[in-house]
C-alpha positions as CSV (number, residue, x, y, z in Angstrom):
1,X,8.5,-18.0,15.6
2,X,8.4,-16.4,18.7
3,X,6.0,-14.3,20.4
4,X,7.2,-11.2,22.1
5,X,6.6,-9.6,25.5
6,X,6.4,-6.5,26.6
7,X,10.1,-5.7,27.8
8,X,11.3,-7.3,24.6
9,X,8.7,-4.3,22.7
10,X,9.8,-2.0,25.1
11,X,13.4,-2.6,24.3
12,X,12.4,-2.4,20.9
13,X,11.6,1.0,21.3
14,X,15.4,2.3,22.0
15,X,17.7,-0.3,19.8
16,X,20.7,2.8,20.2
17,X,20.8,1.9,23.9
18,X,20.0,-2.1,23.6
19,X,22.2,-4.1,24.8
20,X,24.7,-5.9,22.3
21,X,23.1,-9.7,22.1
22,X,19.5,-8.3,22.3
23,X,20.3,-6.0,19.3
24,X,21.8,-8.9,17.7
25,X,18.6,-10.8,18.2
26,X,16.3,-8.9,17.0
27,X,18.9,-8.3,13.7
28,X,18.6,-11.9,13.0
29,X,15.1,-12.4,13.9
30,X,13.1,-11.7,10.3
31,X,10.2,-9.3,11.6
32,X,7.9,-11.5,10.1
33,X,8.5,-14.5,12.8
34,X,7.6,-11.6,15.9
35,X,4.1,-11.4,17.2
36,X,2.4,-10.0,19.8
37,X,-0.4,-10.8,22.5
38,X,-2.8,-8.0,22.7
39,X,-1.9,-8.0,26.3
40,X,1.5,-6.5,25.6
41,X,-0.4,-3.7,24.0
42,X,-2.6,-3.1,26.4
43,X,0.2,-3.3,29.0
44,X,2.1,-0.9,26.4
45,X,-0.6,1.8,26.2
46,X,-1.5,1.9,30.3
47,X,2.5,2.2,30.7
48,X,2.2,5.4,28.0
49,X,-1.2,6.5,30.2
50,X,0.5,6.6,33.3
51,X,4.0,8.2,32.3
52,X,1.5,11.0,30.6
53,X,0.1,11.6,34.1
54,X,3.3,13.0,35.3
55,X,5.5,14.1,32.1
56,X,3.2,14.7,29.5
57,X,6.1,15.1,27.0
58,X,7.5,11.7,27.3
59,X,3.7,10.1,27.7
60,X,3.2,11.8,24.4
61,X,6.0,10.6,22.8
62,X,5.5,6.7,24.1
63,X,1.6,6.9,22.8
64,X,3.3,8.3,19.0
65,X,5.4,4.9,19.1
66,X,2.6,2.8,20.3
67,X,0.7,4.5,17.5
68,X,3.3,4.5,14.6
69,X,5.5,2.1,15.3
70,X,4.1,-1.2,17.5
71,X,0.4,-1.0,15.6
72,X,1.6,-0.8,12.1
73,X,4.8,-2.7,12.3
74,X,2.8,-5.9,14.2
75,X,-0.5,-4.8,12.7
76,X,-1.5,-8.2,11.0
77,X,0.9,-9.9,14.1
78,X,-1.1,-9.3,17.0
79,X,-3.1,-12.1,18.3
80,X,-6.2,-11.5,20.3
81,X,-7.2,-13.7,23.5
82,X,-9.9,-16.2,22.2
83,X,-12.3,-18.9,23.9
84,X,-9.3,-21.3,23.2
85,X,-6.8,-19.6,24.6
86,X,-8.8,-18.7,27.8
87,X,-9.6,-22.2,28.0
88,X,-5.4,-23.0,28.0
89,X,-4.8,-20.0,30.1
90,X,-7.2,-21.6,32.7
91,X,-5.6,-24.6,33.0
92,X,-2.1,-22.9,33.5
93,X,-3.4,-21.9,36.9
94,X,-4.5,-25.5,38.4
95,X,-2.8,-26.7,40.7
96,X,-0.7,-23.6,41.5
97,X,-2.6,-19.8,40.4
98,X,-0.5,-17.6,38.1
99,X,0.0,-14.0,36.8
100,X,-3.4,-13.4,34.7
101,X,-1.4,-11.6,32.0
102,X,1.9,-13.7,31.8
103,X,-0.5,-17.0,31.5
104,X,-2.3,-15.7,28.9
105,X,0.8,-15.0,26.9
106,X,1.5,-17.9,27.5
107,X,-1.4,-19.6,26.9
108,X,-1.3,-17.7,23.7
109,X,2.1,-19.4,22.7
110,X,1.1,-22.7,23.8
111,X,-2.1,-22.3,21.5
112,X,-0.5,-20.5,18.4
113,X,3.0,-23.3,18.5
114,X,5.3,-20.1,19.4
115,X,8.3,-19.6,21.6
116,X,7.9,-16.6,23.9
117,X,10.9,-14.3,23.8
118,X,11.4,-12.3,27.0
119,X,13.6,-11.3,29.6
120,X,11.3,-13.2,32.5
121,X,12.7,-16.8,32.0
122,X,11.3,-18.1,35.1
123,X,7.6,-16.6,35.0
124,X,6.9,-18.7,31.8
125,X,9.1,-21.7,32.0
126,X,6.8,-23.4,34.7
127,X,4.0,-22.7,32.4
128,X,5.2,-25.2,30.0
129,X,5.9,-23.0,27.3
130,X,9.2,-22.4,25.2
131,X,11.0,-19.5,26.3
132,X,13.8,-17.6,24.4
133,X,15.8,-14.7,26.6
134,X,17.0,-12.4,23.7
135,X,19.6,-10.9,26.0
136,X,21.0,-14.2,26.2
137,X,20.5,-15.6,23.0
């Protein structure tokens, strides 16, 4: 089972232009076996916020799929950050301090027994986690 981050959502979001193993991936990969970290979604949603700022259209249309599709497809999928996984995600950062978000994900894997699929091999791999790079699959 593998827990997604946010470029693998974000390439979710065009499969027409996804890149031939990725599409392949995410083919084979039964939907039920993807989760998220509600830090992809909140790093989804300020990605939508900002594009709004300066093309409205295309914000709009990034908030719809935030809305319709990654809410409702991952809506029983989506794993908050709890006093467990903070407590993982702290030790990530001892001896050497790492991105808040991506050790959180990780720390989210770690807790929850789930490989993290994304394109950023080498920000989790020293984290101790599994990693899975669906480009490369």
């Amino acid at each position: 089972m593998y827990l997604i981050d946010t470029n693998v959502l974000s390439a979710l979001r065009r499969p027409d232009k996804a890149d031939p193993t990725f599409k392949g991936w995410v083919q084979a990969t039964p939907p039920e076996e993807m989760y998220l970290s509600v830090l992809s979604v909140y790093e989804m949603k300020f990605g939508a916020l900002r594009v709004a700022r300066r093309d409205p259209r295309q914000g709009g249309d990034l908030n719809r799929w935030i809305e319709k599709f990654v809410l409702k497809a991952f809506a029983d999928r989506i794993f908050d950050v709890s006093t467990s996984i903070a407590l993982r995600c702290a030790a990530l950062h001892v001896p050497d301090p790492r991105p808040v978000t991506d050790s959180l994900i990780a720390a989210t894997a770690l807790e929850h027994q789930l490989t993290v699929a994304t394109r950023n091999v080498s920000d989790f791999l020293p984290m101790g986690v599994r990693v899975l790079n669906p480009w490369q699959a």
